[in-house]
N, C-alpha and C positions, 0 to 999 in steps of 0.2 A: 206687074202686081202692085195695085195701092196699099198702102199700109195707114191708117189712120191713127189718130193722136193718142190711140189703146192698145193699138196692136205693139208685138215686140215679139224678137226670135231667141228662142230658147236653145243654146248649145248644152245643154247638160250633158249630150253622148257622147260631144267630145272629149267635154272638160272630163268626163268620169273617166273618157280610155287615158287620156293623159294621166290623170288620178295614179289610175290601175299600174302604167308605166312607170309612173316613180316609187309605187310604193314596191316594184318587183326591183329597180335600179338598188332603191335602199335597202330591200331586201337582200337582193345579191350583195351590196355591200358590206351588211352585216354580217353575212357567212363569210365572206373572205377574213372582215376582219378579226372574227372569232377562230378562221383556220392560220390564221397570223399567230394571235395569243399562243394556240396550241404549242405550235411549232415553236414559240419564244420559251413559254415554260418546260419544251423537253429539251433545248439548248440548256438553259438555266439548270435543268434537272442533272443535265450529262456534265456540265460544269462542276457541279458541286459535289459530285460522286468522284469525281478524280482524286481529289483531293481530300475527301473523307477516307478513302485509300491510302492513301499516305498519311493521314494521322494517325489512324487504327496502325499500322506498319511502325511509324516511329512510336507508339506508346507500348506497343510490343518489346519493338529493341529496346526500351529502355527498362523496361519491367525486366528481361535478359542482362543487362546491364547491369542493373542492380542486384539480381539475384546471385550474379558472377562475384562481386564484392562480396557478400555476405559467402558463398561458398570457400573462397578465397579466409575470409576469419574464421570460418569453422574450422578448416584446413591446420589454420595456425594453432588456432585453441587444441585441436586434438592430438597436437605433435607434440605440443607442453606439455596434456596432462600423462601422456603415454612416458615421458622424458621422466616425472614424478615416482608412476609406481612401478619403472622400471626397475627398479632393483628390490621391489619390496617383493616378500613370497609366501604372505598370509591369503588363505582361503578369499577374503574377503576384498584384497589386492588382487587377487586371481578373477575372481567375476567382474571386476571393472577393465580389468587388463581384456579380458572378450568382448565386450560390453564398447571401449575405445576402437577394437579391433570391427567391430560392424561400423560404427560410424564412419571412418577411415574409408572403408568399403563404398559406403552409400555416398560420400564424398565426390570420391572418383567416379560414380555412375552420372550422379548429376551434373557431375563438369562434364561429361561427355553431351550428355543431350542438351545442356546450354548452349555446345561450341556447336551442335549439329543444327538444333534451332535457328541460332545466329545467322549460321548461313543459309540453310531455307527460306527465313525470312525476306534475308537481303536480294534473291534471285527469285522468290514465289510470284507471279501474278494474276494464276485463279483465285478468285475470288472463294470458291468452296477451301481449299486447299489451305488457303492465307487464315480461313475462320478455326479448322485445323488445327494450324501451328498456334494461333492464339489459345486457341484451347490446353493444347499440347503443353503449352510454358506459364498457363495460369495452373495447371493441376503440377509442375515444375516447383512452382513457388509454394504451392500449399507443402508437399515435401520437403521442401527447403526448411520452413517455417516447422514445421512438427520435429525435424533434425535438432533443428536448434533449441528447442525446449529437452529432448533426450540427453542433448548434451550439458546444457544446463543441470540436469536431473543429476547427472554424472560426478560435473561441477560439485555439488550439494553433498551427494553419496561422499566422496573424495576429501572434503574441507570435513565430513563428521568424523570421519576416519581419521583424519590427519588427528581432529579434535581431543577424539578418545584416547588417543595412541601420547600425546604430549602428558593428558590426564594423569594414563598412566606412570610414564615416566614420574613425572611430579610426584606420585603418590609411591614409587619406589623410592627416592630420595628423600623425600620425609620417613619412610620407613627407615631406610637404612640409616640417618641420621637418630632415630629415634632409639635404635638398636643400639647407636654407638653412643648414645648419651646414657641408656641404662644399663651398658656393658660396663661404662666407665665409672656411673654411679656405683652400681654393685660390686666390682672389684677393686674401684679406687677407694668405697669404705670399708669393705675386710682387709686391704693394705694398709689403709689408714690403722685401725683396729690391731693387725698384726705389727705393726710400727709401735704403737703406745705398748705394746705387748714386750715386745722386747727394747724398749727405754725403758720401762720398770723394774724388767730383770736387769738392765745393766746398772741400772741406779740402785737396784737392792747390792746386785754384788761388789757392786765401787763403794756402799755404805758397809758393809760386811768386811771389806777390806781395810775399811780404813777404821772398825772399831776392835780387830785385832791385836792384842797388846804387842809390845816390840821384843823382842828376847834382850 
């Protein structure tokens, strides 16, 4: 076959199937590497879930933690002021002396569920369970916390009481002094009075005796 100085051979069917073939090469490469990514970001996912597990867990224990100190000082607060109006036996000593005796109470319950928490925590590793116990010792602390304003309240009741009760006092010792300065005013001037009463009589009769003539 001659080919003259115009002719020329056209492979466009090739080059196109070749085309067609890299761009299904490339294509298949790009779904691999996009099933790569996947698999990279659920490694990455499962990675950082471990570990948000254990910080949810220590920020737990430690909210336990702390709550146990503060239960621990209420403990103490409540044993002082019971120690106060232990020997007092007005009405009014009487309704905080019940009043101490619930907090006391509520004390003791909540040290229980902190020590039971505590160790739940430390052994839980369902995740529904773990969400649970966080729950369980965030409604712990709000308890905690309203405890500790009642007793405060207590505190308050307790110091007006001491308040009024000194007032008094004070206000019997001015009376009774006030008594004994107008007992002493009023009997110390009609002795005074019956003193110049009889200096007079002794002075008229000592004058009377001495203008006596002498036999």
């Amino acid at each position: 076959m001659e080919l003259d100085s115009h002719s020329f051979f056209e492979l466009k069917p090739e080059k196109t199937h070749k085309t067609e073939t890299a761009v299904k090469v490339k294509a298949k490469g790009k779904s691999l590497s996009e099933e790569s990514l996947v698999v990279d970001k659920l490694e990455i996912f499962d990675e950082f879930m471990v570990p948000n597990k254990e910080v949810k867990k220590r920020k737990v224990l430690e909210r336990l933690s702390s709550d146990l100190k503060k239960l621990n000082n209420l403990q103490i607060t409540v044993k002082d002021l019971a120690s106060k109006v232990e020997t007092e036996e007005s009405d009014e000593y009487a309704t905080i002396k019940g009043q101490l005796r619930e907090a006391e109470e509520a004390v003791k319950k909540l040290f229980n569920v902190n020590q039971k928490l505590s160790t739940k925590v430390e052994s839980e590793k369902d995740g529904n369970r773990s969400r649970r116990i966080s729950e369980h010792a965030r409604i712990g602390s709000e308890k905690i916390g309203r405890l500790q304003l009642e007793i405060q309240r207590i505190q308050f009741l307790l110091m007006k009481l001491e308040g009024e009760k000194e007032t008094r006092a004070k206000s019997k010792i001015s009376d009774t002094k006030w008594k004994v300065l107008l007992r002493d005013y009023i009997y110390g001037g009609s002795r005074s009075v019956s003193m110049k009463k009889k200096t007079k009589k002794r002075s008229a009769f000592c004058g009377c005796a001495q203008q006596s003539p002498s036999p």
